[in-house]
C-alpha positions in Angstrom: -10.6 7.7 13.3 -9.0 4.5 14.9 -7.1 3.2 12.2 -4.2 2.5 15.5 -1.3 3.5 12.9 0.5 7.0 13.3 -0.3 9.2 10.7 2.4 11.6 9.7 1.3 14.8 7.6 4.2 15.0 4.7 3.2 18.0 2.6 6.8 16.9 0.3 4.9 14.0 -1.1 4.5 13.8 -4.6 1.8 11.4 -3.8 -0.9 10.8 -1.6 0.1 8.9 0.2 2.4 6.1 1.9 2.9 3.4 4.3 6.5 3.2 5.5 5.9 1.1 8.6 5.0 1.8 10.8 3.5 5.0 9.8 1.2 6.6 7.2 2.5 9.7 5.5 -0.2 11.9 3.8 0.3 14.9 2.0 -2.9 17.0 3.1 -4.4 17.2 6.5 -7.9 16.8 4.9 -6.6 13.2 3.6 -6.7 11.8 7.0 -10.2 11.2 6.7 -10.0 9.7 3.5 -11.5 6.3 4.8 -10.6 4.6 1.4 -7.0 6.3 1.3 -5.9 4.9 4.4 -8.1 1.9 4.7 -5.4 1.3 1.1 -2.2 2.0 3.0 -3.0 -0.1 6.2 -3.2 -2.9 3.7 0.4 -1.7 2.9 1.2 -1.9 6.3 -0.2 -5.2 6.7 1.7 -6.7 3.8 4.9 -4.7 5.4 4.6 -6.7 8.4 4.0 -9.7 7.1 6.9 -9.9 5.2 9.4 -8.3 8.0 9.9 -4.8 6.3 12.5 -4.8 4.1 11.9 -7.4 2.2 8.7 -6.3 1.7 10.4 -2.8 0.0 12.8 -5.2 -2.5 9.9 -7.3 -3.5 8.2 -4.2 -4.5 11.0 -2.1 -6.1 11.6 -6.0 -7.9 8.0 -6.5 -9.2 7.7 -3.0 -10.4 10.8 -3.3 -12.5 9.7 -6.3 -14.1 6.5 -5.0 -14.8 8.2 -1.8 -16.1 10.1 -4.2 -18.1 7.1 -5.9 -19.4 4.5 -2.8 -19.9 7.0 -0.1 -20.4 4.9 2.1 -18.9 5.2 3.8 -15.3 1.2 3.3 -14.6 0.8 0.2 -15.5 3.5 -0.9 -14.3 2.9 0.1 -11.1 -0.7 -0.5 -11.0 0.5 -4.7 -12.0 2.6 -4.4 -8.3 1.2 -7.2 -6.3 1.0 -5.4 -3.8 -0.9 -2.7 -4.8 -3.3 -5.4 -6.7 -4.3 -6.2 -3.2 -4.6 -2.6 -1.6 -6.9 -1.3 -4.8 -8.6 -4.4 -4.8 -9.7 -4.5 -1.2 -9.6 -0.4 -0.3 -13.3 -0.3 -0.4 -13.5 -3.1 2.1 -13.2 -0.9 5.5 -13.3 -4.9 7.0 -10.6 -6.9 4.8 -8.0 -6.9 7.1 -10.1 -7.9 10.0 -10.4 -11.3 7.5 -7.6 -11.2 5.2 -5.5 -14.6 5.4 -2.3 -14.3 5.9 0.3 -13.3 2.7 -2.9 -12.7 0.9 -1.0 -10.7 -1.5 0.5 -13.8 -2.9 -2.9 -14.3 -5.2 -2.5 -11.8 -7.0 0.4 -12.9 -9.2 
């Protein structure tokens, strides 16, 4: 596949997936050919690294509470996360992160 991240199978999940860096968790074997799935958590990763980890994980728990605040509504309020704003945006694009400028993330406030 050559994503170069280490992809952990995590049958627990209660979703998909996730990037906790610096690993991919999936919940089904088959999923590791998912080329959009993972092509939308190395994005994570990206953003992860970019923003040293942790903070990375308080800005996200941070922006979805506010957006929970101002949707009240799980979904949407998850799907307004900057974060994953970029990642659904850009999944298709197998290339983005081979161009993506740095912090890119930050556009989509």
């Amino acid at each position: 596949m050559g994503t170069g991240n280490k992809i952990i199978i995590a049958p627990f999940l209660k979703v998909n997936a996730m990037a906790l860096f610096p690993f991919i968790l999936i919940r089904d074997k088959w999923m590791v050919d998912d080329v959009l799935l993972i092509n939308h958590e190395r994005i994570h990763l990206r953003q992860q690294a970019e923003l040293l980890v942790i903070p990375f994980y308080v800005l996200y728990l941070l922006n979805y509470l506010l957006n929970l605040l101002i949707y009240r509504n799980h979904y949407k309020a998850y799907m307004h996360i900057v974060f994953e704003r970029e990642a659904y945006a850009n999944e298709t694009n197998t290339a983005y992160l081979k161009h993506r400028k740095w912090q890119a993330w930050g556009s989509y406030f």
